[in-house]
C-alpha positions as MATLAB code, in Angstrom:
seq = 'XXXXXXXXXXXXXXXXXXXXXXXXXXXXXXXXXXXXXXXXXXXXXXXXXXXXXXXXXXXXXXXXXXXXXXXXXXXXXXXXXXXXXXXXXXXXXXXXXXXXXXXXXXXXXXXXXXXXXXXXXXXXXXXXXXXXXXXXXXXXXXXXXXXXXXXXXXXXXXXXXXXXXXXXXXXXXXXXXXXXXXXXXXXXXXXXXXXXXXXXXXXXXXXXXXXXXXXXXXXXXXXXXXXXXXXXXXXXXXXXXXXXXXXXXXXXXXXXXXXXXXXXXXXXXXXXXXXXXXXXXXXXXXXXXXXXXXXXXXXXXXXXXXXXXXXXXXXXXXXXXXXXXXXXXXXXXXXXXXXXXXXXXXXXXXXXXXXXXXXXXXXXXXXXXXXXXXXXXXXXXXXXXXXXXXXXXXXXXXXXXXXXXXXXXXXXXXXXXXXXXXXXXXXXXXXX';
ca = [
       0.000    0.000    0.000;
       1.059    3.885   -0.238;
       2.582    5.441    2.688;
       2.394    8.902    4.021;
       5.595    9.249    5.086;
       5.583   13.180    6.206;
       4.822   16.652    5.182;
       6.137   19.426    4.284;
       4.907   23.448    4.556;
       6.376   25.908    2.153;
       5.256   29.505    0.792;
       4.742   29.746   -2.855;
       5.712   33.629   -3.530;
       7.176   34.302   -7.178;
       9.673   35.152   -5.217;
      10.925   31.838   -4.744;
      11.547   30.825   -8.056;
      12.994   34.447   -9.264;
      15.903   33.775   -6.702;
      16.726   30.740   -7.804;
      16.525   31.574  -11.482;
      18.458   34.394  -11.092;
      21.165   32.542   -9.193;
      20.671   34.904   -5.662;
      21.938   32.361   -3.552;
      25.022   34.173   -2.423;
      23.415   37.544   -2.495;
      22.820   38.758    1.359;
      19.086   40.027    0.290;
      17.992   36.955   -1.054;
      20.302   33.907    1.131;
      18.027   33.513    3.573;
      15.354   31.965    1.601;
      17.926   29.563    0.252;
      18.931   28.260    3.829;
      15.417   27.565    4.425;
      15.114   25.296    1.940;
      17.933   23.343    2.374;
      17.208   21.111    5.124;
      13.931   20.179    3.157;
      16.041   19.184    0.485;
      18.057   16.838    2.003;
      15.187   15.327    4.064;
      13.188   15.045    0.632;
      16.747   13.237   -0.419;
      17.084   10.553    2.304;
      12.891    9.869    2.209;
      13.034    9.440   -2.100;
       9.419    9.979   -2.265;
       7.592    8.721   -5.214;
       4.974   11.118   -5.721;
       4.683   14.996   -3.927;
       0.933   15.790   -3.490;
       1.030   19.387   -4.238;
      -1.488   21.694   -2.362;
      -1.814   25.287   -3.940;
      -3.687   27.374   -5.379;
      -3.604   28.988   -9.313;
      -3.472   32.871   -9.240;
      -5.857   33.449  -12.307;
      -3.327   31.675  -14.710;
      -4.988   28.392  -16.107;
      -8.249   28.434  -13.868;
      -9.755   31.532  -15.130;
     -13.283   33.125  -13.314;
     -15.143   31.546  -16.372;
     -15.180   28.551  -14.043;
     -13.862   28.538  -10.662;
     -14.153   25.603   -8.574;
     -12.977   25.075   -4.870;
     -11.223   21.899   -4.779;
      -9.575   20.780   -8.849;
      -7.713   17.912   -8.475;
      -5.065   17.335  -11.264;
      -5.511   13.671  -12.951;
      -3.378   14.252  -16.379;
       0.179   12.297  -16.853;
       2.142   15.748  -17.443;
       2.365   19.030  -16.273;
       3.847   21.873  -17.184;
       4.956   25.216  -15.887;
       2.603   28.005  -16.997;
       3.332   31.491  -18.691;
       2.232   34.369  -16.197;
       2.682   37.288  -18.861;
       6.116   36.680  -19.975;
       6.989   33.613  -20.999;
       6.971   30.142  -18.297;
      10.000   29.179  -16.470;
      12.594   27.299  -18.071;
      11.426   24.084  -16.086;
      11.012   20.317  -17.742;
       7.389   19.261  -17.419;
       6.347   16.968  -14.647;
       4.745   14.018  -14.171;
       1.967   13.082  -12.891;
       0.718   10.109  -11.464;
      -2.765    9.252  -12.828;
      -3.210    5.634  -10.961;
      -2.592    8.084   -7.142;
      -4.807   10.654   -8.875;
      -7.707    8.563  -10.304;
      -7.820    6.877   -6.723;
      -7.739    9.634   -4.467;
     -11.137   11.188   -6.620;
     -12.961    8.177   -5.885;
     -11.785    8.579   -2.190;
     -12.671   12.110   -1.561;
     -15.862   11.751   -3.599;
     -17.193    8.994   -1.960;
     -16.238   11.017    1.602;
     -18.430   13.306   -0.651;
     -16.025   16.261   -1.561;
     -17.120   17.545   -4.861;
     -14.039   17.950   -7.140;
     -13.459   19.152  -10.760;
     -11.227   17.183  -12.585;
      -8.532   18.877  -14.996;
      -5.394   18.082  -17.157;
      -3.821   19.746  -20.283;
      -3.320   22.601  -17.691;
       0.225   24.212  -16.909;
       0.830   25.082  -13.288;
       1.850   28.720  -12.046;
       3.797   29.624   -9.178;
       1.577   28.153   -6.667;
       2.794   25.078   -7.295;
       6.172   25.388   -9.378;
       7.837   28.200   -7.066;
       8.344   25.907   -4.226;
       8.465   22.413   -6.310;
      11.503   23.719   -8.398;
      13.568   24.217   -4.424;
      12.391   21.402   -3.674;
      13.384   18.759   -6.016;
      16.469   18.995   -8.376;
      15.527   19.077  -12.099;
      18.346   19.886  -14.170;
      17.593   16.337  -16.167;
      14.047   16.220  -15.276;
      12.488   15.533  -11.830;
      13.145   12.186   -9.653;
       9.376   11.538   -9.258;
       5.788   12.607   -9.718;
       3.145   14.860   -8.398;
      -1.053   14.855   -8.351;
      -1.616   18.366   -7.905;
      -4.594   19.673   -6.046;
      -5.648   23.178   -6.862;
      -7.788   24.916   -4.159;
      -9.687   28.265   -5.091;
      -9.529   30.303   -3.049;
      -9.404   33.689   -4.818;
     -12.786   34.361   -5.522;
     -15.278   34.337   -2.239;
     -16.772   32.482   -0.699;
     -13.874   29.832   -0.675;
     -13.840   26.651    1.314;
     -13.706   27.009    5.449;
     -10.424   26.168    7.307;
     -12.301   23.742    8.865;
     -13.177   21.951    5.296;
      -9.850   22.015    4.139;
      -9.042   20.298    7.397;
     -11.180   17.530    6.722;
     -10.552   17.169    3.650;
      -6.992   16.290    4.423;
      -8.417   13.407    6.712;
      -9.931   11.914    4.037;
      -7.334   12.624    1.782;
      -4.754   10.163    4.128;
      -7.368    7.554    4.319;
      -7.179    7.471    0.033;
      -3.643    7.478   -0.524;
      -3.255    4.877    2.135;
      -5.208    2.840    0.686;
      -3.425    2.727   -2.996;
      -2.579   -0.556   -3.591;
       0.584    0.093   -4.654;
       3.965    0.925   -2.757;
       4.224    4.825   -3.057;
       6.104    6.557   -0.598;
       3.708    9.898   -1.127;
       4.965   13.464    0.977;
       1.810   15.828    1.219;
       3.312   20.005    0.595;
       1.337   22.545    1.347;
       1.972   25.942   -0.064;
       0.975   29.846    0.426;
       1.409   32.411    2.467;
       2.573   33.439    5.534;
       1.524   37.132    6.069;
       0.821   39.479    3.327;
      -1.592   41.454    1.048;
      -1.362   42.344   -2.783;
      -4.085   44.341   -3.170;
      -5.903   47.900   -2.412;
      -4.392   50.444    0.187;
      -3.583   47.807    2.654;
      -1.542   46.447    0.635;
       1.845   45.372    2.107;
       0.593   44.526    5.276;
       2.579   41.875    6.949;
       2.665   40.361   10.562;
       5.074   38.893   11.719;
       3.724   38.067   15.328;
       0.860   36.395   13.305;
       3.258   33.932   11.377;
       4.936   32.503   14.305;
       1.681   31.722   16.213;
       0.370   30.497   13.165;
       3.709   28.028   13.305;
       3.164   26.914   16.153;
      -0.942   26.181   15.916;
      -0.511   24.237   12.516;
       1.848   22.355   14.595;
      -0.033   22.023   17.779;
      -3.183   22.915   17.831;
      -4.956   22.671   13.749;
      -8.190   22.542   15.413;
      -8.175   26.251   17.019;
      -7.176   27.161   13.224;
     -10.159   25.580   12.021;
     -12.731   27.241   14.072;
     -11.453   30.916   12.572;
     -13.265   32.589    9.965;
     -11.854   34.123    6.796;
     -11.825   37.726    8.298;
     -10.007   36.258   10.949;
      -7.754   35.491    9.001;
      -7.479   38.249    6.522;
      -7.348   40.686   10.093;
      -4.137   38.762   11.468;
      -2.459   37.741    7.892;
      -3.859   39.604    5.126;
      -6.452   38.451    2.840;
      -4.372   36.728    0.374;
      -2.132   35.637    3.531;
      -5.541   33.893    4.364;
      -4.590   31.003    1.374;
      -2.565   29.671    4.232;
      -6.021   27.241    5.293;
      -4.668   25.179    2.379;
      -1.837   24.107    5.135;
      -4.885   22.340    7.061;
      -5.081   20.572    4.095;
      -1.717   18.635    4.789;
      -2.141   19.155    8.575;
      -5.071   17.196    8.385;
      -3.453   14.401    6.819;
      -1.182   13.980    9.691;
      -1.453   12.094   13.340;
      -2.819   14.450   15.616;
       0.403   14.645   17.098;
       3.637   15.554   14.946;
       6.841   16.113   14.955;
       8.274   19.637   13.681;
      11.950   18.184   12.181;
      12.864   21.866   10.384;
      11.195   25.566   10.486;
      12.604   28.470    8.746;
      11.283   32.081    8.237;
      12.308   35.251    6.309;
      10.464   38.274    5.892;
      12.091   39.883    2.846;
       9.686   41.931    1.078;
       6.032   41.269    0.495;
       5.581   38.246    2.161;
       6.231   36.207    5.348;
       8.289   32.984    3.396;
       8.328   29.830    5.542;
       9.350   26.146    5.247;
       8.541   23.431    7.713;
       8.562   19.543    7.651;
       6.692   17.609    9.587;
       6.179   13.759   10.653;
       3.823   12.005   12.277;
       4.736   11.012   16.239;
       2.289    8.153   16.592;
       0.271    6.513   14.352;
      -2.484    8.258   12.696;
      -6.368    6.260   12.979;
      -5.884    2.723   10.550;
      -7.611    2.790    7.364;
     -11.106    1.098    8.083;
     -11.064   -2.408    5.814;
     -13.807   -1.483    4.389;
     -12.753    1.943    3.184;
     -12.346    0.255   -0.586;
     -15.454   -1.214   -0.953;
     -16.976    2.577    0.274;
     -15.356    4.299   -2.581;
     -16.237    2.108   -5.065;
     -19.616    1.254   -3.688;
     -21.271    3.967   -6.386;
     -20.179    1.618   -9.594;
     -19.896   -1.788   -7.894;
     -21.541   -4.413  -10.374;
     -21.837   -1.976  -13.337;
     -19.230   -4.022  -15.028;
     -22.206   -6.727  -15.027;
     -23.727   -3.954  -17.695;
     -22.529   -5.228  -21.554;
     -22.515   -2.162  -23.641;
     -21.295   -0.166  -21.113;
     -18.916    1.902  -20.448;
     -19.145    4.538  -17.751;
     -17.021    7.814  -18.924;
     -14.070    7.143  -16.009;
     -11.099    9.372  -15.119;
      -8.798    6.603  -17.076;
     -11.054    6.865  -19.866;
     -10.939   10.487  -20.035;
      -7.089   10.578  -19.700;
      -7.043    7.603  -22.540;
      -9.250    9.509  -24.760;
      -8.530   13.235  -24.221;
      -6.835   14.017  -27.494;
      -9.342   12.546  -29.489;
     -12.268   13.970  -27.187;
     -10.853   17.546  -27.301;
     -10.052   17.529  -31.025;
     -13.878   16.879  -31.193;
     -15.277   19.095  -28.515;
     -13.398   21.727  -31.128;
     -15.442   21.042  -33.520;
     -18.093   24.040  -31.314;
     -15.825   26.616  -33.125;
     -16.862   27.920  -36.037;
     -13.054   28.143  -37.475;
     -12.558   24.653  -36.884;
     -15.191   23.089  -38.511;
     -15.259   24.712  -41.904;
     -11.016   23.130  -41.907;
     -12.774   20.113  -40.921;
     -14.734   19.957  -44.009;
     -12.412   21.640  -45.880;
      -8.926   20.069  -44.722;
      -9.598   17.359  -42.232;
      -5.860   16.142  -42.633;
      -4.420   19.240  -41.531;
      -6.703   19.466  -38.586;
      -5.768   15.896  -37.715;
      -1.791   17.235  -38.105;
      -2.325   20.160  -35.634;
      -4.326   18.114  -33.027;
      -1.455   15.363  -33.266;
      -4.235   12.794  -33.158;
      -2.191    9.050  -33.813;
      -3.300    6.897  -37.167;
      -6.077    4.548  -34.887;
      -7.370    8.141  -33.812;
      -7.597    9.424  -37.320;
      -9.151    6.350  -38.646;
     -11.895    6.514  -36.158;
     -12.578    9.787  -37.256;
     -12.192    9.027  -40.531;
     -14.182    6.274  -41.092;
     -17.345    7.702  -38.191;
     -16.401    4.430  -36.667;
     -18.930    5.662  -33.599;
     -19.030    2.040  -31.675;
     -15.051    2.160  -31.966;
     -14.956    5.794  -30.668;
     -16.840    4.985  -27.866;
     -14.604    1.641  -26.781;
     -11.725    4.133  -27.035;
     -13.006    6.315  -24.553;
     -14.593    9.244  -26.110;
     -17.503   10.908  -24.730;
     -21.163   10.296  -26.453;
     -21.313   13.897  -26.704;
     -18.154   14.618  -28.177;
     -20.108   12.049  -31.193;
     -22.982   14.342  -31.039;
     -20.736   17.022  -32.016;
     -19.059   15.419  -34.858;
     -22.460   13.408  -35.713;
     -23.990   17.506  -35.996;
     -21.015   18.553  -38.459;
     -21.126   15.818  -40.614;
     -24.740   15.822  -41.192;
     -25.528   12.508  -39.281;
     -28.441   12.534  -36.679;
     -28.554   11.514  -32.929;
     -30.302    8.638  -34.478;
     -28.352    7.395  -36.454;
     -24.879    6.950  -34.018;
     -27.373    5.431  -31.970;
     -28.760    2.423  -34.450;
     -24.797    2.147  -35.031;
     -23.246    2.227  -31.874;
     -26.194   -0.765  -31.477;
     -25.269   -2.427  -34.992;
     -28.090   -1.565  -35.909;
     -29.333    0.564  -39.242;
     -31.756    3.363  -38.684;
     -34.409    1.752  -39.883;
     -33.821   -0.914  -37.878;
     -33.521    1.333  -34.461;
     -36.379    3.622  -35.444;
     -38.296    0.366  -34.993;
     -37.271   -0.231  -31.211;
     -38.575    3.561  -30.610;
     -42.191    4.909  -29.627;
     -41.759    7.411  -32.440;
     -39.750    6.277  -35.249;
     -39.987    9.339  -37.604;
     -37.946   11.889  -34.810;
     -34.585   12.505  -36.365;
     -33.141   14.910  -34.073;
     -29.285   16.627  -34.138;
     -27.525   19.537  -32.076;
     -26.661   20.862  -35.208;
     -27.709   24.887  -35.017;
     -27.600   27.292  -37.371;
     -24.676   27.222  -39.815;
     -25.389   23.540  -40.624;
     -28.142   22.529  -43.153;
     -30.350   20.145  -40.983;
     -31.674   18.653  -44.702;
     -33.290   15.450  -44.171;
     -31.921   14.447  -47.584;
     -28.561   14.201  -45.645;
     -29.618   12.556  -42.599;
     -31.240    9.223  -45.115;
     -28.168    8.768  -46.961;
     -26.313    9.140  -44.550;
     -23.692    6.111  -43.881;
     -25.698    4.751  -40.221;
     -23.730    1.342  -40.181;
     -20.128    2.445  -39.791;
];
């Protein structure tokens, strides 16, 4: 099975990875944050830990107010750094561990945290500022991460006390991988400070160190603050620092502090911290795996069925974005026009293109794209919901117009730059 095997607590400030990409370690200014860091390097050295679970949060770089969710839990193989305005960090992507990822969604869910699900997103500082003093990467980094992104930019945000729970739950599904991971749990932001409006600048230093010492001794009085609590004592960006109940909640309830640093530079309070636990935390109940997968047991027992899973979606997300493309107007007329080229740019690999190719729908479903990803193609190419239906069935139209209560409703999403002629629809190929 995994293993927890400690934690670690580090800011996230730009700051961070402008020193070290600047080369300030010998610079009196900027030392201090270096000496911070390296006791957490060699402890990270002498553990070798397979996979860092990465708690942070995006500053409005790849998770955009569009659609901002409170927990997103990373679940791609790959991530890269982001660019913040000019240009990403010369850093090697990293990778992620889907099998740790996948599992820990079905853990948390089933605790019933609700979670979005991304991948194909680079990572800003919040997670690649601390990760790159961390872990040497000069030919690419010695393990993996699953990243979890927590909003909490845009109010209301998740309670201290939710992030602490979540962490309990989040130790109960990585130790129950069943696989031998040695996982380390970092939690990033903060300390003290405030970026925005005429308070900004504020700092407390007072604050910091008896935050220290509750995340070490006492989470639970943490928990039981509000936001404006901690915006009044930290800031109100300083007030990301709930995200370290994240990890703290994954711990014993009794730890051991093996390193603390702090340095006060500039804008923000920049701390490091490791932690292990001193006792054992509560054992994983036995039945903790049937719980998570208690929501799809027997659906296997289902022929013809295939529920749209996190592997599935990782398996099939080139092919399932380069259709989901197909809603912009630019890229379906050089689908009509130039399929080829399209097929070039997306990278899609020669079973991917023959799928298209060929409106292979039953095969494009076994692969693992989404039904409504077909719907979308199905709407371009003049074929009706119908029709992908009778053939995902083997089944001509005719023949599954028969099996419904009104077999003359041909029906498409197609809207208004399509022709919806029914001409198209009956010759239409409905047995590929």
């Amino acid at each position: 099975m995994a293993k927890v095997v400690g934690a670690i607590a580090s800011s996230h400030t730009p700051t961070i990875g402008f020193a070290l990409d600047t080369h300030k370690e010998h610079d009196p200014a900027w030392a201090p944050i270096f000496e911070g860091y390296k006791p957490v390097q060699r402890w990270l050295a002498a553990k070798q830990p397979d996979v860092l679970l990465m708690i942070f949060n995006d500053h409005v770089t790849s998770f955009f107010f569009d659609h901002y969710s409170h927990f997103a839990l990373g679940i791609g193989d790959s991530y890269a750094p982001a660019d913040e305005g000019g240009g990403a960090r010369a850093l090697p992507p990293v990778r992620g561990h889907t099998g740790l990822s996948h599992h820990i969604a079905a853990g948390l869910v089933a605790d019933e945290f609700d979670l979005s699900y991304f991948q194909d997103k680079p990572l800003d500082h919040g997670c690649f500022s601390p990760l790159s003093m961390l872990w040497p990467h000069e030919s690419g980094w010695p393990g993996a991460i699953v990243p979890l992104q927590i909003g909490v930019l845009e109010f209301p945000i998740p309670t201290a006390r939710r992030c602490y729970r979540l962490g309990q739950s989040l130790r109960k599904a990585i130790e129950s991988y069943p696989e031998d991971l040695k996982v380390v749990l970092v939690a990033t932001g903060g300390l003290s400070h405030q970026v925005h409006g005429e308070r900004c600048g504020f700092n407390n230093t007072e604050w910091d160190q008896t935050f220290l010492d509750l995340i070490e001794n006492d989470p639970v009085r943490l928990t039981e603050m509000t936001h404006a609590e901690f915006a009044t004592r930290g800031g109100v960006e300083g007030a990301e620092v709930i995200m370290w109940l994240v990890m703290r909640g994954a711990l014993a309830p009794k730890v051991r502090k093996l390193h603390q640093s702090y340095y006060l530079p500039s804008m923000t309070g920049i701390a490091t911290a490791i932690y292990e636990d001193d006792g054992a935390p509560e054992p994983p109940d036995a039945r903790y795996l049937a719980h998570i997968n208690h929501q799809l047991a027997g659906i296997e027992q289902l022929s013809g069925t295939y529920p749209f899973t996190l592997a599935r979606s990782v398996k099939g997300y080139r092919l399932n974005k380069f259709l989901h493309n197909l809603i912009d107007p630019a890229w379906r007329d050089t689908f009509r026009t130039n399929q080829e080229s399209l097929f070039e740019t997306a990278g899609l690999t020669a079973e991917e293109r023959h799928l298209v190719r060929t409106l292979d729908w039953r095969g494009m479903i076994h692969y693992g794209v989404s039904f409504f990803m077909l719907e979308k193609l199905g709407a371009v190419v003049g074929v009706s919901n119908l029709h992908i239906y009778g053939a995902m069935r083997g089944e001509t139209l005719e023949q599954f117009q028969k099996t419904r209560n009104a077999p003359g409703a041909l029906y498409s999403v197609a809207g208004a730059d399509t022709k919806r002629e029914k001409l198209s629809w009956d010759t239409a190929d409905s047995t590929a």
